[in-house]
MINUNU-259414 format. One record per residue (C-alpha): residue in three letters; x, y, z. Coordinates in steps of 0.05 Angstrom, whole numbers, plus 5000, padded with zeros to 4 digits. Layout:
! residues N
[atom 'Ala'; [X; Y; Z]] ...
! end
This chain:
! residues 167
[atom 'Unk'; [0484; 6493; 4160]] [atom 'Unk'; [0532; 6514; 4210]] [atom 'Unk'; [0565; 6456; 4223]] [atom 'Unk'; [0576; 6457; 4141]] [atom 'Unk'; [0603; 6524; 4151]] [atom 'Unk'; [0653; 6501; 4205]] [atom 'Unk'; [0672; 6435; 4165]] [atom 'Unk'; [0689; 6476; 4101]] [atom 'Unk'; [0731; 6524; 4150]] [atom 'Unk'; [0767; 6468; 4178]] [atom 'Unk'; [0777; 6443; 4116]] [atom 'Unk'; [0805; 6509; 4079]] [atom 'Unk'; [0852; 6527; 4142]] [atom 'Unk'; [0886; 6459; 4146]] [atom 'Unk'; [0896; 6461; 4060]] [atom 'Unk'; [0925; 6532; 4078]] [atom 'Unk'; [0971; 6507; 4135]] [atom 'Unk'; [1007; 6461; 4086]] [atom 'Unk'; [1021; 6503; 4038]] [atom 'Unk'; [1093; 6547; 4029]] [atom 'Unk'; [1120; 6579; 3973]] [atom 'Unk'; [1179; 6544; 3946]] [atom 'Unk'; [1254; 6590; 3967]] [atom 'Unk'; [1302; 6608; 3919]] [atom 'Unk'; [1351; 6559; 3924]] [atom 'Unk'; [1424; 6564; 3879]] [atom 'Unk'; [1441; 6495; 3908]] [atom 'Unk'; [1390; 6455; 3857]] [atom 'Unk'; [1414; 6487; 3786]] [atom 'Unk'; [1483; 6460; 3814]] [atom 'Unk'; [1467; 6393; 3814]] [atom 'Unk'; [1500; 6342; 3757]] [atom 'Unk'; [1455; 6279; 3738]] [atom 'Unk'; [1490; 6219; 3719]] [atom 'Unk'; [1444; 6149; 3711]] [atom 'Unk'; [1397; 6162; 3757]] [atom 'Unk'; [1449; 6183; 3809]] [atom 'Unk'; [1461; 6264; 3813]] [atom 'Unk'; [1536; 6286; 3845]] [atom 'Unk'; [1518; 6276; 3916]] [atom 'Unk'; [1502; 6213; 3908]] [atom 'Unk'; [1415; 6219; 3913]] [atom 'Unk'; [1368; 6200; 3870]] [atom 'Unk'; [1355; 6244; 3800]] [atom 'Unk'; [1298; 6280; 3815]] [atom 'Unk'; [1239; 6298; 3771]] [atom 'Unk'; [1228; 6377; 3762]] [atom 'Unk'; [1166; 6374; 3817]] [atom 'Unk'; [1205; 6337; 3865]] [atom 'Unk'; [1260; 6389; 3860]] [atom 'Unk'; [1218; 6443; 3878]] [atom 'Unk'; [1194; 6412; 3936]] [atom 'Unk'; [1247; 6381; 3964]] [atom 'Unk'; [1301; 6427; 3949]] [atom 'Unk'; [1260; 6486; 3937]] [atom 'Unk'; [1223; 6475; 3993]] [atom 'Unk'; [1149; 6480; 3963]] [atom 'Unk'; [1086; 6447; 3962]] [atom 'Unk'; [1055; 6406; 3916]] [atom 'Unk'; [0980; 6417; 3903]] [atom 'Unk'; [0926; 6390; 3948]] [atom 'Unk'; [0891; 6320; 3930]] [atom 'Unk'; [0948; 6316; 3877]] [atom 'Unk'; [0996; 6269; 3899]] [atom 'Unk'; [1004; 6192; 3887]] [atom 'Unk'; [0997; 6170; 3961]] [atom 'Unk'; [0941; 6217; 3978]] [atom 'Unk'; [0892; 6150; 3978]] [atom 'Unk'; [0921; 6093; 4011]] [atom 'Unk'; [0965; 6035; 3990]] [atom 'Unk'; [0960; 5988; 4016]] [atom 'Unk'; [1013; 5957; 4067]] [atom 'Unk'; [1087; 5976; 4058]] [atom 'Unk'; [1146; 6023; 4070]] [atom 'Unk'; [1152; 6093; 4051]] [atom 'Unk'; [1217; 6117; 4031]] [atom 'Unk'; [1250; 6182; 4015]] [atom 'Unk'; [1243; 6199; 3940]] [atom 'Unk'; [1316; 6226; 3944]] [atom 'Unk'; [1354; 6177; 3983]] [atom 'Unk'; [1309; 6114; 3998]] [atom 'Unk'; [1321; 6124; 4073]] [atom 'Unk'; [1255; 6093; 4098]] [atom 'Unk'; [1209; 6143; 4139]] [atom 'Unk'; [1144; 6119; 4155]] [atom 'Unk'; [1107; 6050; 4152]] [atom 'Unk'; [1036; 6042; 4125]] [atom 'Unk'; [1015; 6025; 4194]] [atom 'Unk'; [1023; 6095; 4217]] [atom 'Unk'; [0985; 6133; 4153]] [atom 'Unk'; [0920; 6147; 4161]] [atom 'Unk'; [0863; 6201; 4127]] [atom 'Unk'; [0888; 6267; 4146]] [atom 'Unk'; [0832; 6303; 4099]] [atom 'Unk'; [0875; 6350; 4080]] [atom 'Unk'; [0905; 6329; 4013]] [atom 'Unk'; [0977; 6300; 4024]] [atom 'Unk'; [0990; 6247; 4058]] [atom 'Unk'; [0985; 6239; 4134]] [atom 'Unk'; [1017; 6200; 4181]] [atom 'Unk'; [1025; 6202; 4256]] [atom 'Unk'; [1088; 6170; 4276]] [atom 'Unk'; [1160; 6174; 4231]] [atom 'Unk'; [1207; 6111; 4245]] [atom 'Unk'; [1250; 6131; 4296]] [atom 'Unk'; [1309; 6171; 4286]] [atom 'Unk'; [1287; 6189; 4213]] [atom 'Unk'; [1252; 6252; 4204]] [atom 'Unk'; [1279; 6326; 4234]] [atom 'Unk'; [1236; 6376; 4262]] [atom 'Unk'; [1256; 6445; 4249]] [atom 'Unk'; [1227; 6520; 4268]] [atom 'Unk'; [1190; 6539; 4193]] [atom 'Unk'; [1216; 6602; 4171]] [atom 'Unk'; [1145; 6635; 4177]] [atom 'Unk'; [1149; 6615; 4251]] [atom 'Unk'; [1077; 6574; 4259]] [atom 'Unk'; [1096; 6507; 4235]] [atom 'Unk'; [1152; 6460; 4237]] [atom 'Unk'; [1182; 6430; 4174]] [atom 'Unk'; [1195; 6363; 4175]] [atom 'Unk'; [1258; 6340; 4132]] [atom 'Unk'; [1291; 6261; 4120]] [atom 'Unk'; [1348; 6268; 4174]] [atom 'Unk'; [1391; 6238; 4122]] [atom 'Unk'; [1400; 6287; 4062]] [atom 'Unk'; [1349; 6337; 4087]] [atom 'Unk'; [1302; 6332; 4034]] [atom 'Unk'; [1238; 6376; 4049]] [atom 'Unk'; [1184; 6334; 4071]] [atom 'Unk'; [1131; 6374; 4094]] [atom 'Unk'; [1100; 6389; 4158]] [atom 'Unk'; [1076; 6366; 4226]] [atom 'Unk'; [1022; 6390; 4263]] [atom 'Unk'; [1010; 6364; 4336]] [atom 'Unk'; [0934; 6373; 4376]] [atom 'Unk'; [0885; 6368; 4319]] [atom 'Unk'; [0861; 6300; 4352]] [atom 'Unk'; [0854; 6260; 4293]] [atom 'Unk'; [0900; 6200; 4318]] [atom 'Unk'; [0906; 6184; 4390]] [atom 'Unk'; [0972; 6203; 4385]] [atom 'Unk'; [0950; 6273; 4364]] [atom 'Unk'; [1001; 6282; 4309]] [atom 'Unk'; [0998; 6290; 4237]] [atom 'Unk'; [1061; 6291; 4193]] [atom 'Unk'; [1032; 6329; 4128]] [atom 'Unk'; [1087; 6297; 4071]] [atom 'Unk'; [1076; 6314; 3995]] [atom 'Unk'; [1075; 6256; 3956]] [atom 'Unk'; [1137; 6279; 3911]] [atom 'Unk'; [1180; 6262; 3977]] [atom 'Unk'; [1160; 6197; 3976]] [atom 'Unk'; [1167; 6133; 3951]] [atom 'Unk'; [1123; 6072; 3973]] [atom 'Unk'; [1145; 5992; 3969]] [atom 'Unk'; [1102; 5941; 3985]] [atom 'Unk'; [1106; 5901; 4042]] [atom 'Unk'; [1123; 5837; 3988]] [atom 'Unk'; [1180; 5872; 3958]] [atom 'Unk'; [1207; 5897; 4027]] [atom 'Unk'; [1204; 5825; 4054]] [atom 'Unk'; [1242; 5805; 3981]] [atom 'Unk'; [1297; 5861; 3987]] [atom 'Unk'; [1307; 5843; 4071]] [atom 'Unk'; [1311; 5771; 4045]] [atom 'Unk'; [1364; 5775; 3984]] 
! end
């Protein structure tokens, strides 16, 4: 019973620690779309990517696309394709978004969260809102967890990133 008790704790703080409220942010009704490109150059982005990634907000636990895993491939950022994290380095977070313990190298910011107890994690290229990262829970050896919303995201299979490294 008490371990139960503890579990469902653990489980309810770590869905809490992901969350944020999305910021007001002017920047994102500024935006022109043309063909899939907006005026900076990124990727259109669909109304729930928006508000996470320029609004700075959370999608909803056990929600996302890449939640469950799949499979071996590349994950790239859902704004600018810059990749950010292999398949090797996801792994079962239980905490409803996507987890992964290592970025590639050079790819992923950390920065102070505004509420002062996490650390956002953003692509280093455009600065799109990723999520969080959270270091000492012990679920990896390498006792870090990058919590990313799916909506950041974009996976490729390893088959179409050996095609597109190949062309």
């Amino acid at each position: 019973m008490k371990r139960s008790i503890l579990a469902t704790g653990i489980a309810l703080m770590m869905i809490v620690s992901c969350q944020q409220k999305p910021e007001n942010n002017d920047k994102a009704t500024e935006r022109t779309f043309v063909a899939g490109i907006d005026s900076n150059g990124y990727n259109n982005l669909t109304e729930d990517q928006e508000a996470v990634i320029v609004g700075k907000g959370t999608e909803r636990p056990f929600s996302g696309e890449y939640v469950k895993d799949m499979g071996e491939g590349l994950y790239v950022c859902a704004r600018c394709n810059e990749p950010l994290y292999t398949s090797k380095t996801k792994f079962d977070g239980h905490c409803g978004w996507p987890s992964f313990d290592e970025e590639i190298t050079g790819k992923v910011k950390r920065l102070p969260d505004p509420d002062g107890m996490r650390t956002e994690i953003q692509c280093e290229k455009c600065g799109a809102h990723l999520g969080h990262v959270f270091l000492g829970e012990g679920f990896t050896a390498k006792d870090t967890r990058h919590c990313v919303n799916s909506v950041s995201l974009k996976f490729i299979p390893a088959a179409e990133v050996k095609s597109k490294s190949q062309s």
